[in-house]
C-alpha positions as CSV (number, residue, x, y, z in Angstrom):
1,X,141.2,85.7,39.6
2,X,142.7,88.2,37.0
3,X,140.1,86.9,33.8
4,X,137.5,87.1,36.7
5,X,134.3,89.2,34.7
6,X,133.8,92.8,36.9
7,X,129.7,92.2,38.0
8,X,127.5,92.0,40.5
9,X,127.6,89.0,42.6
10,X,126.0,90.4,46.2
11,X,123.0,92.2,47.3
12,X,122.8,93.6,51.0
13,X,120.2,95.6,53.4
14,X,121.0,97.3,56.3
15,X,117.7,98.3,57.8
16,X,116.5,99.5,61.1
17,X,114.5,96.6,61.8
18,X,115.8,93.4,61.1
19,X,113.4,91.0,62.3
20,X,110.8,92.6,60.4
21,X,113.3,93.4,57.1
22,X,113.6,89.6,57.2
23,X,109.8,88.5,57.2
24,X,109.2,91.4,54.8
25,X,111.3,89.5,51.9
26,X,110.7,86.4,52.7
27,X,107.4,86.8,52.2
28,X,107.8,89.2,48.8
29,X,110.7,87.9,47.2
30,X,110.5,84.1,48.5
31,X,113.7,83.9,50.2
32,X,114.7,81.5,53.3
33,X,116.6,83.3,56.1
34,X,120.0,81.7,58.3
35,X,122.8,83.6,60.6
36,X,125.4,83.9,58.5
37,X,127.7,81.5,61.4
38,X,130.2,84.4,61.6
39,X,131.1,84.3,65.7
40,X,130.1,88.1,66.9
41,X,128.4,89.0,63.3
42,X,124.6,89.2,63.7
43,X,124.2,89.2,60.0
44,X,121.3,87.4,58.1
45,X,121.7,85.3,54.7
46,X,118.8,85.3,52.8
47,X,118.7,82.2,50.1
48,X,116.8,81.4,47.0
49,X,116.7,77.5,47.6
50,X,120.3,76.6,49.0
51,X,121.8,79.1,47.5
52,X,122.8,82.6,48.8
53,X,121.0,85.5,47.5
54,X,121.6,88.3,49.7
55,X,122.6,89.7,52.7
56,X,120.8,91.6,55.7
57,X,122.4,93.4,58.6
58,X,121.1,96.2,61.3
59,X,121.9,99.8,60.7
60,X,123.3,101.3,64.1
61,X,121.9,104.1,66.0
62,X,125.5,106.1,65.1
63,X,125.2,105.4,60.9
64,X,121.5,106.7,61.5
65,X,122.9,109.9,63.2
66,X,124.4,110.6,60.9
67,X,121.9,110.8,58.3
68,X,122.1,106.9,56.9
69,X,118.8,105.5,56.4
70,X,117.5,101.7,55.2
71,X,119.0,101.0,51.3
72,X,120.3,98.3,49.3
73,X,124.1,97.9,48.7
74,X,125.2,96.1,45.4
75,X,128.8,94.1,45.4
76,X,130.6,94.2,42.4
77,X,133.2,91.3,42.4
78,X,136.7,92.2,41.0
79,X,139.9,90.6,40.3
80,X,142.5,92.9,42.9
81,X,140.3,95.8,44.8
82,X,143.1,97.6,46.1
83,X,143.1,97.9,42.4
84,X,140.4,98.5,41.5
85,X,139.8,101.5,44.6
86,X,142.9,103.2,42.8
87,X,141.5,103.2,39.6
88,X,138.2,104.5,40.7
89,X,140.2,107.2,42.5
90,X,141.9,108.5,39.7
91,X,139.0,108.4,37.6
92,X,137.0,110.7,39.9
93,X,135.2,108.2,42.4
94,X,135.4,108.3,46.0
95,X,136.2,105.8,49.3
96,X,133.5,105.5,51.4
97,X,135.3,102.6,53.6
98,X,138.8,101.7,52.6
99,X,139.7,98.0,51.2
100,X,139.5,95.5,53.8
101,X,139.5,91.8,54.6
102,X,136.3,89.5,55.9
103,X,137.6,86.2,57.1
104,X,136.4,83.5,54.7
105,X,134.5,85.9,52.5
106,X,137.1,88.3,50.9
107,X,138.4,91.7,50.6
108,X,136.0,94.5,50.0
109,X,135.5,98.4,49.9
110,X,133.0,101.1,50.0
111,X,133.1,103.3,47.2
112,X,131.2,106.1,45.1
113,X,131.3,107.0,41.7
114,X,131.6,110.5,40.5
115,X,128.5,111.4,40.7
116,X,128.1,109.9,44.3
117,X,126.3,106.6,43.7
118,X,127.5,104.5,46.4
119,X,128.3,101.0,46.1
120,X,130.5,98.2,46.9
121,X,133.6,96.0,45.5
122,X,134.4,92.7,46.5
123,X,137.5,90.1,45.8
124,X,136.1,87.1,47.0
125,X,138.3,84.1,48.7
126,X,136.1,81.7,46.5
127,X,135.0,82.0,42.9
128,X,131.2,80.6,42.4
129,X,129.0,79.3,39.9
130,X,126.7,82.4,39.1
131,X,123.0,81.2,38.4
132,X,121.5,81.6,35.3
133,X,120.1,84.9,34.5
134,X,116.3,85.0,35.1
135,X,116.6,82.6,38.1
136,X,114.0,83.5,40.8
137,X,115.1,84.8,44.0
138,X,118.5,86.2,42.4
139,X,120.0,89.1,41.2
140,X,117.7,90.2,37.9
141,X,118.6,93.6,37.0
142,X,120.8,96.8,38.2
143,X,119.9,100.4,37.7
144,X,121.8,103.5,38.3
145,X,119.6,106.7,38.2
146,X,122.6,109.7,37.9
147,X,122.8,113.2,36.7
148,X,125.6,112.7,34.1
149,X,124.3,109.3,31.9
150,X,127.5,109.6,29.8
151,X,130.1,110.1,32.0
152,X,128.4,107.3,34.3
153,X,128.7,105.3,31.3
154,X,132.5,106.3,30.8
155,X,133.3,105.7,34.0
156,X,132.6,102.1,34.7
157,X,133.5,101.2,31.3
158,X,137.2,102.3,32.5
159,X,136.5,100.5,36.1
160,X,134.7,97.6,35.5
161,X,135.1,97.1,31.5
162,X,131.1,97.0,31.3
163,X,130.0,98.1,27.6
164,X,127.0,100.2,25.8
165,X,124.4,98.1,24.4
166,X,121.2,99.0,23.1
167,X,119.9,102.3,24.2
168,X,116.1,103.4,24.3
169,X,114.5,106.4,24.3
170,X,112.1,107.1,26.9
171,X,110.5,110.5,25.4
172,X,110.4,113.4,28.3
173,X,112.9,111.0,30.6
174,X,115.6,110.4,28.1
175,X,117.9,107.5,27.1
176,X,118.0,104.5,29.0
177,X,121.4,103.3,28.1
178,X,121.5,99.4,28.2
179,X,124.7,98.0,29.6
180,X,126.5,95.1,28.7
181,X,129.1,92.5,31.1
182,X,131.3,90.7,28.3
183,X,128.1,90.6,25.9
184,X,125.3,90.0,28.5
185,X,123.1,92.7,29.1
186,X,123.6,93.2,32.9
187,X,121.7,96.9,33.8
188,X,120.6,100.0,32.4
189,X,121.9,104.2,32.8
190,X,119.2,106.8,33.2
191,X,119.1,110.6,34.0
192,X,117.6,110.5,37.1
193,X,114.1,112.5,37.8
194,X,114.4,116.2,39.6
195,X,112.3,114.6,42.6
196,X,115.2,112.2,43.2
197,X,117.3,114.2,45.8
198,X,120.8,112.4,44.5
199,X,121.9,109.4,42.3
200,X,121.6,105.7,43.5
201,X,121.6,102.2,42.5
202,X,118.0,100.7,42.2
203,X,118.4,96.5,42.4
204,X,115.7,94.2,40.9
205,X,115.1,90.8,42.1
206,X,114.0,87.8,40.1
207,X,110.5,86.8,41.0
208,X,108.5,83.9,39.2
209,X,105.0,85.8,38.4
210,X,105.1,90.0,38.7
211,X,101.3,90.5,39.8
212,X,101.4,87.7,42.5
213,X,104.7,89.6,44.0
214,X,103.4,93.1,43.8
215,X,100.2,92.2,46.3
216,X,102.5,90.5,48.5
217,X,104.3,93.8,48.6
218,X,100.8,95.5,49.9
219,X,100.0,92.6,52.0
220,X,103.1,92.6,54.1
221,X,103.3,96.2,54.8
222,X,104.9,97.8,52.1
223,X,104.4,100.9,49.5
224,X,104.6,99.9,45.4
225,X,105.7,103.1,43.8
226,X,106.0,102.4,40.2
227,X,104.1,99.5,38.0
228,X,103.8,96.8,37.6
229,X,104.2,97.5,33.8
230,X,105.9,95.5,30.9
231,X,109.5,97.3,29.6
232,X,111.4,96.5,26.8
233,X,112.1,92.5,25.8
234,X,109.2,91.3,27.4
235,X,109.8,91.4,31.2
236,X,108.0,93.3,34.1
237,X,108.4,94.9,36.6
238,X,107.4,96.8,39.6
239,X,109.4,99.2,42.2
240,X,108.2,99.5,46.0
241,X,109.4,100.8,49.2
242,X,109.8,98.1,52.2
243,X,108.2,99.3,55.6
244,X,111.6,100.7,57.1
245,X,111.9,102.8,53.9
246,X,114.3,100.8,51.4
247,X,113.7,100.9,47.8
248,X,113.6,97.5,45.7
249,X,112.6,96.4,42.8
250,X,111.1,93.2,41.1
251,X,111.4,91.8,37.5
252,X,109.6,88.6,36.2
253,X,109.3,86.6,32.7
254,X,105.3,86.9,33.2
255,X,102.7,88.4,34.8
């Protein structure tokens, strides 16, 4: 897998209330929900048609404790990520979960950048087909709200090889530096607001019509905090909470 492309390829909840997580979604973003089939896993695939989307798992009473709460998890798939965890290391991130195996699935870690935006690494046992960008019920968009944009920037260009593209200038907010995976826009870098108690990653899913998704949001329980409103290159999009809490986000071609 060494020419294998550093992005994201995986996209998982864990939430306090699973059964609930699950009709949440498939309501809003128009996913199907199986058991993943793992013996002694209770873990939920969510899939946009046949294929698989995203992942959804229950957060203990233990990782609650101890001051976890519902969020999204983005998997970045890379070619070694023993690797790829020393790299980070040396560059400033930190290990959250060490490098691991999941039979069938692949080897993965927890990890944070330097700025403490947490997410994951993945080398999978099986390369996929990716679907087409702009394919509903996938993957649309990532977003990392920091408080150092440039050195965000540097960093995963060093990890991951991921590239500026265009930036814009959102007046009193700053830039929001585009970012680019071998020439395909893939996310964007922002300063994030005073209010926001510490950086994340904010994941947008693909949805076929923005308006119809964001009353779905309302009408199954949960909070829209942001939009909808159009953004740069014609899409929209809207931000919400879920009912256990989660942030997510939604992106469309259209209204």
């Amino acid at each position: 897998m060494s020419d294998l492309a550093p992005g994201f390829v995986w996209y998982e909840l864990m939430t306090t209330d699973v059964p609930a997580a699950e009709a949440f979604y498939r309501a809003v973003v128009g996913w199907s929900a199986r058991d993943s089939g793992v013996p002694g896993v209770a873990y939920t695939m969510f899939t946009a048609g046949e294929a698989p989307a995203a992942g959804l798992m229950s957060l203990d009473d233990a990782t609650s404790a101890a001051g976890a709460r519902p969020g999204w998890i983005g998997y970045v798939a890379v070619p070694d990520v023993d690797a790829s965890v020393a790299k980070l290391q040396h560059a400033g991130g930190a290990v959250h979960r060490a490098p691991a195996d999941i039979p069938t699935v692949g080897r993965f870690a927890i990890v944070a950048d330097p700025q403490g935006a947490v997410l994951a690494m993945i080398t999978p046992s099986m390369e996929g087909t990716p679907p087409k960008p702009g394919t509903p019920g996938h993957g649309g968009w990532h977003e990392l709200l920091t408080t150092d944009r440039e050195g965000a920037m540097t960093f995963y260009a060093g990890l991951f090889g991921w590239t500026k593209d265009k930036p814009f200038d959102m007046g009193p907010m700053g830039i929001y530096q585009i970012f680019a995976q071998r020439g395909q826009a893939i996310g964007g870098i922002m300063t994030k607001p005073d209010a926001i108690p510490a950086p994340f990653w904010n994941y947008y899913f693909t949805v076929e019509g923005i308006d119809a998704a964001t009353a779905r949001i309302g009408q199954q329980g949960g909070q829209v905090i942001n939009g909808p409103h159009e953004v740069p290159g014609g899409s929209w999009i809207v931000q919400g909470l879920d009912p256990q809490g989660a942030m997510f986000s939604l992106t469309a071609s259209a209204r």
